[in-house]
N, CA, C and O of each residue as an XYZ file, in Angstrom:
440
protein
N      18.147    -10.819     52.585
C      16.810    -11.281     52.674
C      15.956    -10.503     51.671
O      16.025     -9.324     51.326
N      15.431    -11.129     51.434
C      14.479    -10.920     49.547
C      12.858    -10.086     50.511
O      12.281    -10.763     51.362
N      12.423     -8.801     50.218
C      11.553     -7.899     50.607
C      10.098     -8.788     49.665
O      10.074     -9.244     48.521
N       9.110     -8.752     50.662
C       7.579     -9.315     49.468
C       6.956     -8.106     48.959
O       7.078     -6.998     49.481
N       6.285     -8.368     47.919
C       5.955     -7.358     47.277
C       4.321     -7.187     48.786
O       4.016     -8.175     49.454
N       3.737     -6.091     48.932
C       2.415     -6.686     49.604
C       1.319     -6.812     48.669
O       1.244     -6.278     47.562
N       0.277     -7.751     49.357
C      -0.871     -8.266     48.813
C      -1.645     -7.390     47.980
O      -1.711     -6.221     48.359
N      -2.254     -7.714     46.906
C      -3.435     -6.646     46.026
C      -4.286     -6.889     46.927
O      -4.150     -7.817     47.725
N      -5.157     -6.183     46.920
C      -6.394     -5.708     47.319
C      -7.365     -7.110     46.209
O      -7.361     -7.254     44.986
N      -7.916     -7.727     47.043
C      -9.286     -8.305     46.056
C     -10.272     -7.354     46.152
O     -11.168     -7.626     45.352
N     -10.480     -6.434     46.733
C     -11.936     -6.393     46.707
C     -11.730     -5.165     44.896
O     -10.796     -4.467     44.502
N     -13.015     -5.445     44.347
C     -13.414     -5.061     42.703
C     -13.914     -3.550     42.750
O     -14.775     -3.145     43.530
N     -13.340     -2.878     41.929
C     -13.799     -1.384     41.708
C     -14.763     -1.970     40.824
O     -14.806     -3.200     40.800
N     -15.477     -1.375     40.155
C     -16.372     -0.896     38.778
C     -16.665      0.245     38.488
O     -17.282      0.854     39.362
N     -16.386      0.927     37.301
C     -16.686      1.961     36.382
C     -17.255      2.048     35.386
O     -16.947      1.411     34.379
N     -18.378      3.006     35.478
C     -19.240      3.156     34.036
C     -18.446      3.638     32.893
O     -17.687      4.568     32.619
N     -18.868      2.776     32.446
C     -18.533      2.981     30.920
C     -19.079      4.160     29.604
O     -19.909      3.600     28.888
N     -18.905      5.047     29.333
C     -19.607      5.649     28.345
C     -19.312      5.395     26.707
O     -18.154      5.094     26.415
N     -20.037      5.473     25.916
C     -19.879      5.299     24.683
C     -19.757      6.581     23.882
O     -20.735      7.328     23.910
N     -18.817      6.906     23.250
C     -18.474      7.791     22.082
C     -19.383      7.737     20.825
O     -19.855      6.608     20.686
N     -19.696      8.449     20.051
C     -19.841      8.132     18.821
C     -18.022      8.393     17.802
O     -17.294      9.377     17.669
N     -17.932      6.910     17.283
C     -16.898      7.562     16.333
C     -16.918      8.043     15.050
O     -17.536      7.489     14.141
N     -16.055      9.388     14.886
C     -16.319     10.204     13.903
C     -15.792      9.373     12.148
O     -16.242      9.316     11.003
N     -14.412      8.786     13.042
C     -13.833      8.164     11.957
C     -13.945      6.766     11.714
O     -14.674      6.307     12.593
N     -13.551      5.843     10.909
C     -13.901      4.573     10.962
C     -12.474      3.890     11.665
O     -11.299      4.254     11.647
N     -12.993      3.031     12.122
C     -12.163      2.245     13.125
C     -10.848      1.497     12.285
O     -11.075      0.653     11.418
N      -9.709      1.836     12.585
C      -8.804      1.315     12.180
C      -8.790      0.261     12.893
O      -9.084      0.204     14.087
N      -8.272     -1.073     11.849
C      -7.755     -2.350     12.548
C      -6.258     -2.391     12.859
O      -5.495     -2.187     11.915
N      -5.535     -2.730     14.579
C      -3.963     -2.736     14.228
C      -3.770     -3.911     13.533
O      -4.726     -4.562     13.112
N      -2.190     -4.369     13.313
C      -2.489     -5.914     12.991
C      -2.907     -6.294     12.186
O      -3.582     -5.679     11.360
N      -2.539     -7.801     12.186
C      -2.978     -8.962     11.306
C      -4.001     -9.321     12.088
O      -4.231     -9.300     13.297
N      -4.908     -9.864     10.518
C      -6.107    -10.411     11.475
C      -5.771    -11.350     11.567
O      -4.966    -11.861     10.789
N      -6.385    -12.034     12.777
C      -5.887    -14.143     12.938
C      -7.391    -15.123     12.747
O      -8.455    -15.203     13.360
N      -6.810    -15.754     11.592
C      -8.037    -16.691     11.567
C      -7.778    -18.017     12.301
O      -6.718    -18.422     12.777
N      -9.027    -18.620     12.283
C      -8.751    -19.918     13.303
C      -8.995    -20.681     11.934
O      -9.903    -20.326     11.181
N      -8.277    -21.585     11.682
C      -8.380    -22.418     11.152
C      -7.702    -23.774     11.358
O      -6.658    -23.644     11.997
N      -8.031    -25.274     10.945
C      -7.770    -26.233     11.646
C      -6.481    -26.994     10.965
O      -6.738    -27.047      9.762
N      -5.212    -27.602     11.215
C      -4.604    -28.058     10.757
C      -4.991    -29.072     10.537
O      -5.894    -29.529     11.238
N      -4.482    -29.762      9.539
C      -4.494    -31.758      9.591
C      -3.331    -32.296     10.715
O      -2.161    -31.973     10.922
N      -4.135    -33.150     11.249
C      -2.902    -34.105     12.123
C      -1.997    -34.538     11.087
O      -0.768    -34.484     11.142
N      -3.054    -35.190      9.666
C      -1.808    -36.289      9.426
C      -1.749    -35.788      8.380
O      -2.716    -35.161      7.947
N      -0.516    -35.931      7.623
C      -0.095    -35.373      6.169
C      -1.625    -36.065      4.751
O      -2.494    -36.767      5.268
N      -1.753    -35.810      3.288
C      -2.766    -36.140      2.741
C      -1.941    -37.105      1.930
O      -0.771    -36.772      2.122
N      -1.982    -38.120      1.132
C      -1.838    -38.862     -0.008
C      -0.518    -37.988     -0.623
O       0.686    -38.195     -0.470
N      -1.145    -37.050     -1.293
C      -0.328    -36.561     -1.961
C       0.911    -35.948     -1.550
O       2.025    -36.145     -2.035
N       0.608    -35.222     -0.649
C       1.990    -34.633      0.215
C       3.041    -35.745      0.410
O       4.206    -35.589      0.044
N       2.629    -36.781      0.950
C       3.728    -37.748      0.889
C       4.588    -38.324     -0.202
O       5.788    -38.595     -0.183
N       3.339    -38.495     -1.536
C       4.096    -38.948     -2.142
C       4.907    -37.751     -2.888
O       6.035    -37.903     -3.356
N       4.195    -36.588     -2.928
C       5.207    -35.394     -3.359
C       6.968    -35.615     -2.581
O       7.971    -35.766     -3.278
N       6.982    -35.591     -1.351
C       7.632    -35.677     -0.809
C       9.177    -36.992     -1.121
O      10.404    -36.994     -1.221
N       8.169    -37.794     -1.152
C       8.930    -39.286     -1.498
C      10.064    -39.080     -3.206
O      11.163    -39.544     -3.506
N       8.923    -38.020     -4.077
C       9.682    -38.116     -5.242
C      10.232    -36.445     -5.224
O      10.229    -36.048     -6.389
N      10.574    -35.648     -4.525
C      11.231    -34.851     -4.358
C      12.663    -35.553     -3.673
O      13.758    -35.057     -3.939
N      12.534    -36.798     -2.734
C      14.010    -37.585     -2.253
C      14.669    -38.111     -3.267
O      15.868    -38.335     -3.430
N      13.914    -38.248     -3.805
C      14.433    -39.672     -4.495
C      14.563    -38.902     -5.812
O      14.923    -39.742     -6.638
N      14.424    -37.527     -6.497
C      14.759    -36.767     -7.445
C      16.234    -36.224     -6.977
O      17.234    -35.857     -7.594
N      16.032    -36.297     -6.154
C      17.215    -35.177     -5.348
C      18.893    -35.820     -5.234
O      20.009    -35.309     -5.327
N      18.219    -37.610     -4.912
C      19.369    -38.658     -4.969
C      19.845    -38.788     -6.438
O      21.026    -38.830     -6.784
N      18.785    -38.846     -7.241
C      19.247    -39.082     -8.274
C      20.469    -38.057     -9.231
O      21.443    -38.190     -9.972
N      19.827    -37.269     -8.760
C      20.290    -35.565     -9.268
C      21.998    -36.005     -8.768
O      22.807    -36.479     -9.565
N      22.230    -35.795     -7.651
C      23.391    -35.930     -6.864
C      23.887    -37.024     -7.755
O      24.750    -36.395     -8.369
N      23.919    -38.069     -8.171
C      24.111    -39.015     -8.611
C      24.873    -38.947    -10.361
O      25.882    -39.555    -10.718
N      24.296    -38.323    -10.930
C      23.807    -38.377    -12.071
C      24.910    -37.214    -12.790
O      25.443    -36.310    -12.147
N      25.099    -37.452    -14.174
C      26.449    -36.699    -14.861
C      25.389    -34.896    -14.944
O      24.266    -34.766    -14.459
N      26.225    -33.696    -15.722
C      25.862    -32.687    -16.125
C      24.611    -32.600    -16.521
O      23.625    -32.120    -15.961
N      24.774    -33.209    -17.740
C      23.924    -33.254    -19.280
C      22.645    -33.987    -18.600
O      21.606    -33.380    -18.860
N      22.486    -34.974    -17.909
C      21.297    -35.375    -17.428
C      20.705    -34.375    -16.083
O      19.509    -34.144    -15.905
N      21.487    -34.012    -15.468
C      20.999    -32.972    -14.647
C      20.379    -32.016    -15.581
O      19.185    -32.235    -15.787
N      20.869    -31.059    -16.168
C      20.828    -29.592    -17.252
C      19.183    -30.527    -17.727
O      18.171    -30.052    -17.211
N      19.000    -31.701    -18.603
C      17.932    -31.961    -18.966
C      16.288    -32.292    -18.232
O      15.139    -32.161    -18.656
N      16.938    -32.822    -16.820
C      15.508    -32.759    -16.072
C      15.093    -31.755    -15.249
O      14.016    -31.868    -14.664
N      16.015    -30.457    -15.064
C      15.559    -29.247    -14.821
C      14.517    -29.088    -15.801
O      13.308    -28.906    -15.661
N      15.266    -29.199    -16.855
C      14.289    -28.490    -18.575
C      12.997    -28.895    -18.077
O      12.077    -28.119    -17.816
N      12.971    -30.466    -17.929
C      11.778    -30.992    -17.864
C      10.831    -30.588    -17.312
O       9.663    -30.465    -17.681
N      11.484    -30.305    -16.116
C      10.446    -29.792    -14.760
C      10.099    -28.342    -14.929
O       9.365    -27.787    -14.112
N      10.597    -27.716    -15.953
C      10.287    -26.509    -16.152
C       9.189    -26.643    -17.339
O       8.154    -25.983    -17.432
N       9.652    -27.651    -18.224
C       8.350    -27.743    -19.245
C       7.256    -28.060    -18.606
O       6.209    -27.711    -19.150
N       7.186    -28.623    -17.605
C       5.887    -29.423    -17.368
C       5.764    -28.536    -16.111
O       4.720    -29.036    -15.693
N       5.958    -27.925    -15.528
C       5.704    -26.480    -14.579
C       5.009    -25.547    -15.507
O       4.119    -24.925    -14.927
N       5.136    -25.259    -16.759
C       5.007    -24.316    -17.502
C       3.419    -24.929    -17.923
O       2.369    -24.306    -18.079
N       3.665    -26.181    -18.018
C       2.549    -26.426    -19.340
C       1.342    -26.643    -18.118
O       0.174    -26.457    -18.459
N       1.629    -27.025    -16.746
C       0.573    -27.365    -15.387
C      -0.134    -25.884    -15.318
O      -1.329    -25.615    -15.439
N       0.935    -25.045    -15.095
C       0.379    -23.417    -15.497
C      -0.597    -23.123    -16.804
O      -1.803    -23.341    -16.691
N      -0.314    -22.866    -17.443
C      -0.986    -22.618    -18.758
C      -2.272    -23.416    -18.490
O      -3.390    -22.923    -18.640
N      -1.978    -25.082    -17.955
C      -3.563    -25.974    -18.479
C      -4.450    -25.640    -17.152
O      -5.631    -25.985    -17.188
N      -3.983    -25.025    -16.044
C      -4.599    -24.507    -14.839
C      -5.123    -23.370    -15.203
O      -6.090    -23.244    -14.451
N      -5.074    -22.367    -15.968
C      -4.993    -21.147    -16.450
C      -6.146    -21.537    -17.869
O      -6.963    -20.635    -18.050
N      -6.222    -22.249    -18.443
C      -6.880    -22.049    -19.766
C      -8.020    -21.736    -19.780
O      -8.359    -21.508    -20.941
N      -9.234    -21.527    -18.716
C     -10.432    -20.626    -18.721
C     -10.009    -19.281    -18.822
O     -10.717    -18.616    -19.579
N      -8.835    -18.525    -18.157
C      -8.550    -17.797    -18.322
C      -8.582    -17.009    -19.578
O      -9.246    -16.140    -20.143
N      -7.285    -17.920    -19.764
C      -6.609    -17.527    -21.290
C      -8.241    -17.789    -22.241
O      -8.707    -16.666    -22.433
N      -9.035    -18.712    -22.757
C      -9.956    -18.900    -23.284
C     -10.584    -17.526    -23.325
O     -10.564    -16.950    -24.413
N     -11.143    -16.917    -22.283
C     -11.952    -15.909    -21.688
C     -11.128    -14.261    -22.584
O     -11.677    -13.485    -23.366
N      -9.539    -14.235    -21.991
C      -9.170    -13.321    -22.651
C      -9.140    -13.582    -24.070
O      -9.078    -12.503    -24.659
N      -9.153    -14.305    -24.659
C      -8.763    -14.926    -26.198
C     -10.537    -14.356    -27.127
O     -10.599    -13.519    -28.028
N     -11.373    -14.894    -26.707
C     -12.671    -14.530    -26.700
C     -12.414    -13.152    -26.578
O     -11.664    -12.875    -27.514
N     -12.593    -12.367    -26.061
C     -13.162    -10.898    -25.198
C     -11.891     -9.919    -26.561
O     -12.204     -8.996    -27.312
N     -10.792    -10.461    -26.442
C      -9.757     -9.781    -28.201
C     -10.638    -10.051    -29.069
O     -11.398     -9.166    -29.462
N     -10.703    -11.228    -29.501
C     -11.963    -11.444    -31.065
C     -12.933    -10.450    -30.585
O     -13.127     -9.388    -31.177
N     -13.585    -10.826    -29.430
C     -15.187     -9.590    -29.921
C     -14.605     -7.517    -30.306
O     -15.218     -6.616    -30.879
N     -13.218     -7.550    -29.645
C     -13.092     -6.503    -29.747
C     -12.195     -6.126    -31.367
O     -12.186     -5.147    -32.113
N     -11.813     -6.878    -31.373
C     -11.534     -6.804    -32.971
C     -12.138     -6.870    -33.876
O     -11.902     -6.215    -34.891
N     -13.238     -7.821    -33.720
C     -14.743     -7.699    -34.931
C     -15.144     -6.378    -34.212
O     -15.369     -5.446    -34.984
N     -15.253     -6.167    -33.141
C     -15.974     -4.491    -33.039
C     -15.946     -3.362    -33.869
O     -16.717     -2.519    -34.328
N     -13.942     -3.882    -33.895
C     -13.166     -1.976    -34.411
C     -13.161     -2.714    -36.008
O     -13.079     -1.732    -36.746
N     -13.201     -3.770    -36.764
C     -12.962     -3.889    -37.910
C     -14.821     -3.646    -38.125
O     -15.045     -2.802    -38.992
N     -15.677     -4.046    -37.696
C     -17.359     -3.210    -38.114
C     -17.473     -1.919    -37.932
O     -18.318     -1.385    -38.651
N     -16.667     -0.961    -36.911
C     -17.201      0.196    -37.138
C     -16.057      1.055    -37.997
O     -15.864      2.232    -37.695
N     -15.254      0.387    -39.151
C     -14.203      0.943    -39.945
C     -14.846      0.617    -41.418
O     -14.596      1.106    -42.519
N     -15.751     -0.379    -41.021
C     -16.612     -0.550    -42.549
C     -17.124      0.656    -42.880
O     -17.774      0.786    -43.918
């Protein structure tokens, strides 16, 4: 025969609380967790990303060496070049900021 644990007590203590000053700054443990909202439904693009990632994938399987070996290339050229044209304020910005510093050091060698 299985023993019950006995009943808690309902009735409520309360204790004052005092406040510290802290000397040091408060460490956070942890990750912080943000709330943020998922989508129910997938967007346009995700799908069709999706659709031509299958249907790349069939083909691939499908398909001799030499045409495989070449649409890697591809996807690497055009990975490369999505980079770079995502990037070109960048690059612009550093490209600029070399010229001013090179007319700098070639004016104060005059």
């Amino acid at each position: 025969m299985a023993t019950r644990k006995p009943a808690r007590s309902t009735k409520r203590t309360t204790t004052k609380r005092t406040t510290t000053k802290r000397t040091t700054p408060k460490r956070r443990s942890g990750t912080r967790r943000t709330t943020t909202t998922r989508r129910r439904r997938p967007k346009l693009s995700t799908t069709l990303g999706g659709v031509f990632a299958a249907a790349l994938v069939v083909y691939l399987t499908q398909a001799s060496w030499p045409i495989r070996i070449a649409v890697v290339a591809a996807v690497l050229i055009l990975l490369i070049v999505y980079f770079l044209w995502s990037r070109r304020g960048d690059i612009y910005d550093e490209m600029q900021s070399r010229r001013a510093e090179t007319e700098q050091s070639e004016g104060d060698s005059r």
